[in-house]
C-alpha positions in Angstrom: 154.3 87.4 180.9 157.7 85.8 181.7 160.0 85.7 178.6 161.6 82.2 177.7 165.6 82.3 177.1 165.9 83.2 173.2 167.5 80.0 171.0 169.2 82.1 168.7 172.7 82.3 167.5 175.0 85.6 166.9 178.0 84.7 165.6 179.9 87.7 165.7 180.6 89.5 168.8 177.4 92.0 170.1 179.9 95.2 169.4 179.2 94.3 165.5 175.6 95.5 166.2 176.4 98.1 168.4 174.7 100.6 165.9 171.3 99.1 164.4 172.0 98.0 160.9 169.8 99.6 158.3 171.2 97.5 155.1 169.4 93.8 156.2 169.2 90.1 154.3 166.7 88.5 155.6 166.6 84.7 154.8 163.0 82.9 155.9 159.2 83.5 155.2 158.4 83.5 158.8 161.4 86.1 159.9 160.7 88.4 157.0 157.5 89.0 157.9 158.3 89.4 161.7 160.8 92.2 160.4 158.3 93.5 158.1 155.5 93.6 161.5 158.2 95.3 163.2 158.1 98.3 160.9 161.6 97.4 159.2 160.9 96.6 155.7 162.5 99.5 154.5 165.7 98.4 155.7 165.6 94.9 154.0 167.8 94.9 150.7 167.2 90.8 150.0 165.4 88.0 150.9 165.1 84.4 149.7 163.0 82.6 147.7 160.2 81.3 150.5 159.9 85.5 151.9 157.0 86.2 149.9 154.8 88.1 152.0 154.2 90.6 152.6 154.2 91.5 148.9 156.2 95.0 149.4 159.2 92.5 149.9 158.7 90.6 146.6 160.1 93.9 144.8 163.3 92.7 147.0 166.6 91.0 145.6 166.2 87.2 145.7 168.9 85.3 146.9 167.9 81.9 146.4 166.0 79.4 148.5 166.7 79.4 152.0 168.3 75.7 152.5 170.3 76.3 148.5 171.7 80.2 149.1 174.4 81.5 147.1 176.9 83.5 149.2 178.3 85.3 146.4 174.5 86.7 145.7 174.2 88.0 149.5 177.0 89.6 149.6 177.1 91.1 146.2 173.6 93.3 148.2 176.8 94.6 150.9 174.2 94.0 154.0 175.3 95.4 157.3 173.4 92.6 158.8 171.9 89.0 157.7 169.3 87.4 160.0 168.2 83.9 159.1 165.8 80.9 160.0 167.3 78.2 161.4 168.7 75.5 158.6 169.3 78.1 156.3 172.3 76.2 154.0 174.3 74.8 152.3 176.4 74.3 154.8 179.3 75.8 152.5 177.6 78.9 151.7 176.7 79.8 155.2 180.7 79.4 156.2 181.4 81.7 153.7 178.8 83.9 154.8 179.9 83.8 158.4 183.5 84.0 157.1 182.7 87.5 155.7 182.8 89.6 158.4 179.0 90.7 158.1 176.8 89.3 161.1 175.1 86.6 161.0 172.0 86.4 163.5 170.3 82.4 163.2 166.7 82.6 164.8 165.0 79.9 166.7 163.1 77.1 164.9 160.8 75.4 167.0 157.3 75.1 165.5 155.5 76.1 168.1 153.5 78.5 169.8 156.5 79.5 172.4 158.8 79.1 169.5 156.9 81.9 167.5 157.0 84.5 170.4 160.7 83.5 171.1 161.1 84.4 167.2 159.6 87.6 167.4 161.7 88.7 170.7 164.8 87.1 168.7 163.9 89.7 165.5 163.0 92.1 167.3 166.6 92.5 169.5 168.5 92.0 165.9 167.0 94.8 164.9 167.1 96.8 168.2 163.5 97.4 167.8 162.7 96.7 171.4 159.3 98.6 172.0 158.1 97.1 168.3 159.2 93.6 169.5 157.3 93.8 172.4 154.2 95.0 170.9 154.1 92.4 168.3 154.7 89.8 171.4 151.7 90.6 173.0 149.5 90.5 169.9 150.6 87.3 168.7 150.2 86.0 172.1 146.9 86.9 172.7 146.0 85.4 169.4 147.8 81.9 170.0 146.1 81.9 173.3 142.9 82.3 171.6 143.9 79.8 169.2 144.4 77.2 172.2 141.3 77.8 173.8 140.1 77.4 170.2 142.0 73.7 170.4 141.1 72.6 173.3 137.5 73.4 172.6 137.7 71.5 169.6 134.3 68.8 169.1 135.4 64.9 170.0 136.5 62.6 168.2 139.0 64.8 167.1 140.0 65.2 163.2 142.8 63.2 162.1 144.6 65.5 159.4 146.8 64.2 157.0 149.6 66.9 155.5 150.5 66.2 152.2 153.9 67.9 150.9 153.9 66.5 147.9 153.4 63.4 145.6 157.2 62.1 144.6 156.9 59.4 141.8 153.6 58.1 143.2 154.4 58.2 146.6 153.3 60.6 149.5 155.8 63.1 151.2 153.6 63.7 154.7 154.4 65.7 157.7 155.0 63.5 160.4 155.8 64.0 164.2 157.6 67.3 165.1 157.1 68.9 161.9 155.3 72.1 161.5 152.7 70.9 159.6 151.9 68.9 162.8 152.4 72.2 164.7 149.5 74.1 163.3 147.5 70.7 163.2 147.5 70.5 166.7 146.8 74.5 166.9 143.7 73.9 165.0 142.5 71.5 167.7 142.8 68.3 165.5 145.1 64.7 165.6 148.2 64.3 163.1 147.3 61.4 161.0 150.8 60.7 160.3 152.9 59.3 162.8 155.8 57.0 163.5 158.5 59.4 161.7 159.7 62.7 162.2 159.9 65.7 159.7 158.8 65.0 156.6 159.0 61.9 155.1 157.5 59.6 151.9 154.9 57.0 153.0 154.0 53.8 152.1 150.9 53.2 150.4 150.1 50.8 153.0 150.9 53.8 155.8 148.8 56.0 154.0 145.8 53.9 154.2 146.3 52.4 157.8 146.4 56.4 158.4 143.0 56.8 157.3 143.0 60.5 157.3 139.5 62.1 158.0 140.8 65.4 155.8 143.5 65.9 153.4 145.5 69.1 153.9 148.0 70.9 151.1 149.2 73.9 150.3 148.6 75.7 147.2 150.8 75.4 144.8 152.0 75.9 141.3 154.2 74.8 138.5 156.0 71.3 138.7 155.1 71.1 142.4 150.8 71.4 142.2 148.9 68.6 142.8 145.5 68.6 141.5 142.5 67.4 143.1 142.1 64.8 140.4 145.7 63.3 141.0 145.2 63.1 144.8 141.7 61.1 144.5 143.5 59.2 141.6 146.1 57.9 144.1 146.0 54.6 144.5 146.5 55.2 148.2 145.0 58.6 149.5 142.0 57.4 147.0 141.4 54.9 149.3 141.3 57.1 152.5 138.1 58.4 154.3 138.9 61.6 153.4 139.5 61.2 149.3 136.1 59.3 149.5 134.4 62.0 151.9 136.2 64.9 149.1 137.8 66.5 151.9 140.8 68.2 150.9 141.7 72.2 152.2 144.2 74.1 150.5 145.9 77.0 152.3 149.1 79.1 152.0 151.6 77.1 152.5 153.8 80.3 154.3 150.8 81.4 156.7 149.8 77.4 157.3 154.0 76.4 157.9 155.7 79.7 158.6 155.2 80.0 162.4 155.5 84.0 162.1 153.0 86.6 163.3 150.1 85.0 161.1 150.0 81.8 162.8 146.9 83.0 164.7 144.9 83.4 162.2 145.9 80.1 159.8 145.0 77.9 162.9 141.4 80.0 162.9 141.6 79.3 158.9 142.4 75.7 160.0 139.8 75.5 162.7 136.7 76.7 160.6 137.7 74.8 157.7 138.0 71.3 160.1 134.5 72.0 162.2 132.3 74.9 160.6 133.1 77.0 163.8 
């Protein structure tokens, strides 16, 4: 299997890693657990807010949410080594944090199959775990090829999925084109319902509807951000929606659904059997 050209960014010069670093920040669900897959959780000393699995690494040091880091908190852990999803910010703290003479290894984003094995071979040469990295690579593989056979397979017409983030003063935030929520869509052989934006984005009501979802999709959550059942077929929009009337709504973890790490196989299976029965 060839290996694509890894997307990541070291920003110090390759003699600052010259000896693996055994003191690690790792910032990102999906790279956390890649590290932890690797065999390396004993060498993490922090992680942030969305590195919640597996749960060995919630007894970790949390230094905030990945996109609202305080530099003063990683540092204050004196890691030899930070590696980091990419957008980790603000912009401010990751200066300082670059500034600081401790490196700084920014792994590739794309939610995507390829993107996920380019993670993993990303990981796995931050950590100089070569043979590890490798090994992980070719289980994840054979599991996201599975997965696309899975896909492809997939019973016409297909399901048109609609990803709801969250509802933000009566309005829908929705995965649209690009986003990972459309990733593992895709993945799990069905349509996006939400299209004509990128990323993540509030809807109109009017969008929502024209969408005409065949399933709603959300994570599950707790606190300020749940959504109940009740609020969602309560929505003057989504309650409108084949899906709301049809009650088909699937919750998931929302880091093995969005994460793109090494259990992205086995969410689009999730995905898949919860879509088709199959």
């Amino acid at each position: 299997m060839m290996f694509r050209t890894l997307a990541f960014v070291a920003l110090l010069p390759p003699m600052a890693l010259a000896e693996p670093a055994q003191r690690i920040v790792s910032i990102g669900g999906s790279v956390t657990e890649i590290a932890a897959a690797l065999g390396a959780t004993a060498r993490l000393i922090g992680r942030d807010t969305t590195s919640t699995y597996p749960p060995a690494v919630l007894d970790l040091p949390d230094v905030g949410y990945i996109r609202a880091l305080s530099a003063e908190g990683v540092l204050a852990l004196g890691p030899e080594l930070i590696i980091s999803e990419a957008g980790a910010g603000p912009r401010e703290a990751v200066e300082v944090l670059r500034a600081a003479g401790v490196p700084f290894v920014e792994m590739p984003g794309d939610p995507s199959p390829d993107g996920i094995l380019d993670k993993i071979d990303a990981v796995a040469k931050a950590l100089d775990l070569p043979a590890e990295g490798a090994a992980l690579r070719d289980a994840v593989a054979s599991g996201l090829a599975m997965a696309k056979a899975r896909a492809e397979a997939a019973p016409a017409p297909r399901k048109r999925v609609l990803f709801v983030l969250a509802l933000q003063s009566g309005r829908v935030m929705a995965g649209g084109e690009g986003s990972s929520a459309e990733g593992i869509i895709h993945l799990a052989g069905a349509e996006n319902a939400a299209t004509g934006f990128k990323g993540y984005k509030q809807m109109t009501d009017e969008a929502v509807i024209a969408a005409a979802p065949d399933v709603i999709l959300m994570m599950n959550r707790e606190g300020d951000l749940a959504v109940a059942n009740a609020d969602v077929l309560a929505h003057p929009a989504l309650g409108q929606t084949p899906a709301a009337q049809a009650g088909a709504m699937i919750r998931m973890d929302g880091m093995k659904l969005l994460g793109f790490g090494p259990r992205t196989p086995e969410a689009a299976a999730e995905l898949h059997q919860s879509l088709y029965g199959n």
